[in-house]
Backbone as CSV, one residue per row, in Angstrom:
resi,resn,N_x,N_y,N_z,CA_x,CA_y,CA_z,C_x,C_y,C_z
1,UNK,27.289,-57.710,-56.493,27.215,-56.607,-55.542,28.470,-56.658,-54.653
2,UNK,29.311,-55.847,-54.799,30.519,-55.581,-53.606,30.266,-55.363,-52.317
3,UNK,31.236,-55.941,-51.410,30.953,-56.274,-50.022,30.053,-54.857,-49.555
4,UNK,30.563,-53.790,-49.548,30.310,-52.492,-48.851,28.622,-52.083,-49.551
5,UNK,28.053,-52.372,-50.404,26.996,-52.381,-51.054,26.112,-53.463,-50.060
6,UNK,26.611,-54.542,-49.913,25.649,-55.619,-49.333,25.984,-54.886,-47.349
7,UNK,26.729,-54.117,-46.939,26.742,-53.721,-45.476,25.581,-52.669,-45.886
8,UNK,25.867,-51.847,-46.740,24.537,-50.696,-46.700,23.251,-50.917,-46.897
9,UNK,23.332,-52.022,-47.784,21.884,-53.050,-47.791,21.256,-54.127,-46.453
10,UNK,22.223,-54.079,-45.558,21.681,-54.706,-44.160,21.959,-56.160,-44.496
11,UNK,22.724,-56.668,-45.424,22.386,-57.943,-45.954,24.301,-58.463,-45.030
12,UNK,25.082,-57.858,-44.900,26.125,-57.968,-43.995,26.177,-57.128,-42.885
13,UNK,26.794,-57.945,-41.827,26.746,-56.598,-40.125,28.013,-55.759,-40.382
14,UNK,27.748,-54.819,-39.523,29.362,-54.021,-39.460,28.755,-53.088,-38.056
15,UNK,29.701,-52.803,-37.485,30.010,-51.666,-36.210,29.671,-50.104,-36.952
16,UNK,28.275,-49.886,-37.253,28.271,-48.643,-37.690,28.594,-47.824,-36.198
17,UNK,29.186,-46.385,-36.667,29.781,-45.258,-35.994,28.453,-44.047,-36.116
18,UNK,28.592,-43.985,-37.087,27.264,-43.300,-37.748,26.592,-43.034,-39.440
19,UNK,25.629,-42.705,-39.265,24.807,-42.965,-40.338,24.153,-41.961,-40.700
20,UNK,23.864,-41.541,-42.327,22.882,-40.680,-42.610,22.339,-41.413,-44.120
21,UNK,21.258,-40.536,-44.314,20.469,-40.861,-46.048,21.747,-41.350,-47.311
22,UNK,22.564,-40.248,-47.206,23.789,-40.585,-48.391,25.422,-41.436,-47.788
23,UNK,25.572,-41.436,-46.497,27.219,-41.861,-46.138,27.103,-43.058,-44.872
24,UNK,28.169,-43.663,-44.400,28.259,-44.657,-43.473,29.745,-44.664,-43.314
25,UNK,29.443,-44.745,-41.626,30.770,-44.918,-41.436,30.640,-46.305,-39.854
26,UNK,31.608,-46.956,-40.447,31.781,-48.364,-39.381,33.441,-48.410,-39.254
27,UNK,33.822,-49.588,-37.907,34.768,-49.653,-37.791,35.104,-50.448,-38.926
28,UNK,36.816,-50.841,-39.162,37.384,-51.672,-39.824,37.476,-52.900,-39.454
29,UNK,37.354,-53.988,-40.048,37.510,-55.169,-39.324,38.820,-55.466,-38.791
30,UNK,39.572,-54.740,-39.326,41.129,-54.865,-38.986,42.084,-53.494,-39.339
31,UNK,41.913,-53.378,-37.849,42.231,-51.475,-37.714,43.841,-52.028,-37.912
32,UNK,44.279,-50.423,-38.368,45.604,-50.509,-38.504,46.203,-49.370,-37.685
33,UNK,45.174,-48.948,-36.706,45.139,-47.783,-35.437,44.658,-47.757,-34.481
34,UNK,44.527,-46.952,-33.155,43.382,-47.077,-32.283,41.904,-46.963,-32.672
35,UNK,42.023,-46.247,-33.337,40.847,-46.056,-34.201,40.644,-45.983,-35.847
36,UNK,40.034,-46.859,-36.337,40.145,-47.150,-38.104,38.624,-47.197,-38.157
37,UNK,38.081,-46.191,-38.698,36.983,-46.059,-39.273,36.819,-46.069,-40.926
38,UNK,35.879,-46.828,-41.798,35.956,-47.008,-43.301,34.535,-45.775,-42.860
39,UNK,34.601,-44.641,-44.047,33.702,-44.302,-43.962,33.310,-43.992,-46.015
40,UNK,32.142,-44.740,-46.027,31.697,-44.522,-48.003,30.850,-43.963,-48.027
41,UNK,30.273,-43.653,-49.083,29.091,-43.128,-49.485,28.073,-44.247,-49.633
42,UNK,26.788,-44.634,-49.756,26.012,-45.142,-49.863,25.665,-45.721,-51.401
43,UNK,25.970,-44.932,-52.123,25.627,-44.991,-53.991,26.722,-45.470,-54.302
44,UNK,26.865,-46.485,-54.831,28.154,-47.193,-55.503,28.907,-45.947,-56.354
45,UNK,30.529,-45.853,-55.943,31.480,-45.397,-56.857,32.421,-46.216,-56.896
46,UNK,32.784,-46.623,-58.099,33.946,-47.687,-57.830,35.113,-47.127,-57.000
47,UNK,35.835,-45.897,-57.449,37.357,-45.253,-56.946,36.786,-43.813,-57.194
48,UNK,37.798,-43.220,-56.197,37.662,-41.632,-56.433,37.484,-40.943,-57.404
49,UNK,37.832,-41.400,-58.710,38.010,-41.419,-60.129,36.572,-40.972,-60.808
50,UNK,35.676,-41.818,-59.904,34.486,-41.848,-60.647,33.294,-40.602,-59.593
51,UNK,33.613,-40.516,-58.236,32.471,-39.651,-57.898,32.469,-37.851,-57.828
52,UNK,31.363,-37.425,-57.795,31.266,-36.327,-58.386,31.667,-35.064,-56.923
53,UNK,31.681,-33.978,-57.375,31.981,-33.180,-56.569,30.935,-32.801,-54.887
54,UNK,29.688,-32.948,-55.764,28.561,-32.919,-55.081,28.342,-33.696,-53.472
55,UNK,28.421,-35.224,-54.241,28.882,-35.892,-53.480,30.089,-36.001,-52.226
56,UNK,31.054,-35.507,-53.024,32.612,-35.475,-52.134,32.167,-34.285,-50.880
57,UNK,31.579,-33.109,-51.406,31.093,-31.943,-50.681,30.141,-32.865,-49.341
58,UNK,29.399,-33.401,-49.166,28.385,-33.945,-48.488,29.366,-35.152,-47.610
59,UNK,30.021,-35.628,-48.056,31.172,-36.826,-47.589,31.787,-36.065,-46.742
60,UNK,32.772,-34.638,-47.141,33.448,-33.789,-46.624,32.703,-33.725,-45.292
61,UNK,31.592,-33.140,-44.814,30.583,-32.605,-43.693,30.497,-34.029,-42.587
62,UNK,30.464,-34.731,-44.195,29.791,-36.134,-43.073,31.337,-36.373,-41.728
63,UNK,32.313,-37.220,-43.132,33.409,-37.630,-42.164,33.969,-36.105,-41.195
64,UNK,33.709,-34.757,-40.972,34.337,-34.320,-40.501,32.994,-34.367,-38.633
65,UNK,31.935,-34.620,-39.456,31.499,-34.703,-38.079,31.929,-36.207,-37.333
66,UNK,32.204,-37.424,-38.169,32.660,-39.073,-37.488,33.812,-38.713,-37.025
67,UNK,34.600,-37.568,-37.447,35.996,-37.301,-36.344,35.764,-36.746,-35.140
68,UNK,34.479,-35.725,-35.175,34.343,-35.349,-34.203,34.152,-36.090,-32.872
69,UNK,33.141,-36.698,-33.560,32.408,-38.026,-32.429,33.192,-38.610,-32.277
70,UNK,34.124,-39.026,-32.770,35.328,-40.092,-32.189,36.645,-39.624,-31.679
71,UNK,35.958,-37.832,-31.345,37.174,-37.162,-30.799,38.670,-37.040,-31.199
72,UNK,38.774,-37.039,-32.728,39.734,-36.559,-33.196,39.676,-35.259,-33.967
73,UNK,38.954,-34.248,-33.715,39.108,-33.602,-34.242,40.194,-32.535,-33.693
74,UNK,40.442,-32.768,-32.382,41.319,-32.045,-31.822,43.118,-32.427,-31.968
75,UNK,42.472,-33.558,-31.457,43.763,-34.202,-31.511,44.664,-34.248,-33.061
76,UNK,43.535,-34.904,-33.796,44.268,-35.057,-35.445,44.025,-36.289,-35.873
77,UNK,44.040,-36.615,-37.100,43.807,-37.800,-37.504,44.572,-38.024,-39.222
78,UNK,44.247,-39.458,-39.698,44.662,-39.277,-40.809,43.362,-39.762,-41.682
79,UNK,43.275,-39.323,-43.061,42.153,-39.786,-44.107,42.916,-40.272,-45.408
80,UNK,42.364,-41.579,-45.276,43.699,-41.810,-46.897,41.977,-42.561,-47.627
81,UNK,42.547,-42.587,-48.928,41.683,-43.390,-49.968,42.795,-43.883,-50.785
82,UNK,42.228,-45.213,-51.032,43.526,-45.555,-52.479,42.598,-45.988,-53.602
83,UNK,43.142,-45.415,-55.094,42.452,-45.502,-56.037,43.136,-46.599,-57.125
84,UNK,42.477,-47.695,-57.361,43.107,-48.348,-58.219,43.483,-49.334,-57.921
85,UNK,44.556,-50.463,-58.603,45.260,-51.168,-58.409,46.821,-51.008,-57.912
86,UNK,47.564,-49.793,-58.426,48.798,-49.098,-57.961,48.373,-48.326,-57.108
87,UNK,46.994,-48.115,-56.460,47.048,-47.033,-55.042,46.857,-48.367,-54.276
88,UNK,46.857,-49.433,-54.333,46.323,-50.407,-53.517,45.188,-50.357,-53.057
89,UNK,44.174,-50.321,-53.660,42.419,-50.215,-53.548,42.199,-51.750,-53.599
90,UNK,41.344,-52.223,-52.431,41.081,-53.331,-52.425,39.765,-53.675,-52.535
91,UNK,38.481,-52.839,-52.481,37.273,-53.042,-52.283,37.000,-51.914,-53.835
92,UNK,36.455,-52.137,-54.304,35.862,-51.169,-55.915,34.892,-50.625,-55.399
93,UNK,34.448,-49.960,-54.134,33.743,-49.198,-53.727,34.617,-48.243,-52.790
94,UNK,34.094,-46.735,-53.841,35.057,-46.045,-52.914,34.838,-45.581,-51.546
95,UNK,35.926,-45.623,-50.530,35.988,-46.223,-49.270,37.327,-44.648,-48.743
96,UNK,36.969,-44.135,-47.511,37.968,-43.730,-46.691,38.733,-44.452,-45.607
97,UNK,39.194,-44.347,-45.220,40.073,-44.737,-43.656,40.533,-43.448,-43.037
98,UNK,39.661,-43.670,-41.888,39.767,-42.426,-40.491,41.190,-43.166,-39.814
99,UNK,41.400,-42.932,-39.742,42.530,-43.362,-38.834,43.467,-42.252,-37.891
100,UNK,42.935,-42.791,-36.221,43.537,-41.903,-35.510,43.783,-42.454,-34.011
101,UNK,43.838,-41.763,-32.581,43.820,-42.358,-31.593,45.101,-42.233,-30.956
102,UNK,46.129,-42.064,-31.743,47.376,-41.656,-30.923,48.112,-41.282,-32.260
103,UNK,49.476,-40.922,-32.013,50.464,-40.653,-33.297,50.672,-41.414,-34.000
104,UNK,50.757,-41.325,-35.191,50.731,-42.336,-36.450,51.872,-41.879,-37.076
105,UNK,52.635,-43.409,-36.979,54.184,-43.508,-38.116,53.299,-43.639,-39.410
106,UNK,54.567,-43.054,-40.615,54.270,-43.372,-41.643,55.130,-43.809,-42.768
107,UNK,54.614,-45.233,-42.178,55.632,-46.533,-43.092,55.222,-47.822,-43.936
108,UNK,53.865,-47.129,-44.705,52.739,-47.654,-44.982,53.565,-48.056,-46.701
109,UNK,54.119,-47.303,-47.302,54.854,-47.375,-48.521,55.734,-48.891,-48.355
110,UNK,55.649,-49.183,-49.804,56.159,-50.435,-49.768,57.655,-50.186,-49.837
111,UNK,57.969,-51.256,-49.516,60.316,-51.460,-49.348,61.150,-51.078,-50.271
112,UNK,60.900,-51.424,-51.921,61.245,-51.063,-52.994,60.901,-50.047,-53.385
113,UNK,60.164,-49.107,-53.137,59.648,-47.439,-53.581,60.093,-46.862,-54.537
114,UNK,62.080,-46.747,-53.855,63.073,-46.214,-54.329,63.115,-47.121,-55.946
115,UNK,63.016,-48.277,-56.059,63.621,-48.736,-56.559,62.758,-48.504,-58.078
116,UNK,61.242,-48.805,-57.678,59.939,-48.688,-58.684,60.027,-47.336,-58.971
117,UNK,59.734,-46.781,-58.490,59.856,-45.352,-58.651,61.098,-45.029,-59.892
């Protein structure tokens, strides 16, 4: 069972933000912002790859109300997912990052880019 499976199962703690029947959203253990919220779905998907539209639709509603509440909806925020091993996906449960709270550089790409690329 992957970490984010055993937080929705109560069997690990986390800083939930908010909660419904299908989604969860908690802080990050290690924000990379003022505010870093992971927000998943509840039903195991490994990567974006695998969940259905249905789902994404219901995710969509969810995380746009966890911006609200955390008052970025005005301001702005960012939503990344990484899929894979070359998106740098680290958890096989697919996972967002809210990330917001003030202006965000974006220098998240690795040094060689140019070079891989």
């Amino acid at each position: 069972m992957c970490i984010f499976c055993k937080i929705v199962d109560g069997e690990l703690p986390s800083n939930k933000v908010e909660e419904n029947e299908h989604f969860l959203a908690f802080h990050d253990l290690y924000p990379k912002a003022p505010v870093h919220i992971l927000i998943i779905p509840k039903a195991h998907f490994e990567c974006f790859q695998e969940v259905d539209g249905a789902t994404m639709a219901g995710l969509t509603e969810f995380t746009q109300a966890v911006a609200t509440k955390m008052g970025l909806d005005k301001s702005g925020y960012r939503l990344i997912t990484n899929n894979g091993d070359d998106g740098a996906q680290e958890i096989s449960h697919l996972h967002f990052h809210l990330l917001g709270g003030g202006k965000l550089k974006w220098d998240h790409l690795h040094d060689d880019t140019h070079k891989s690329l």
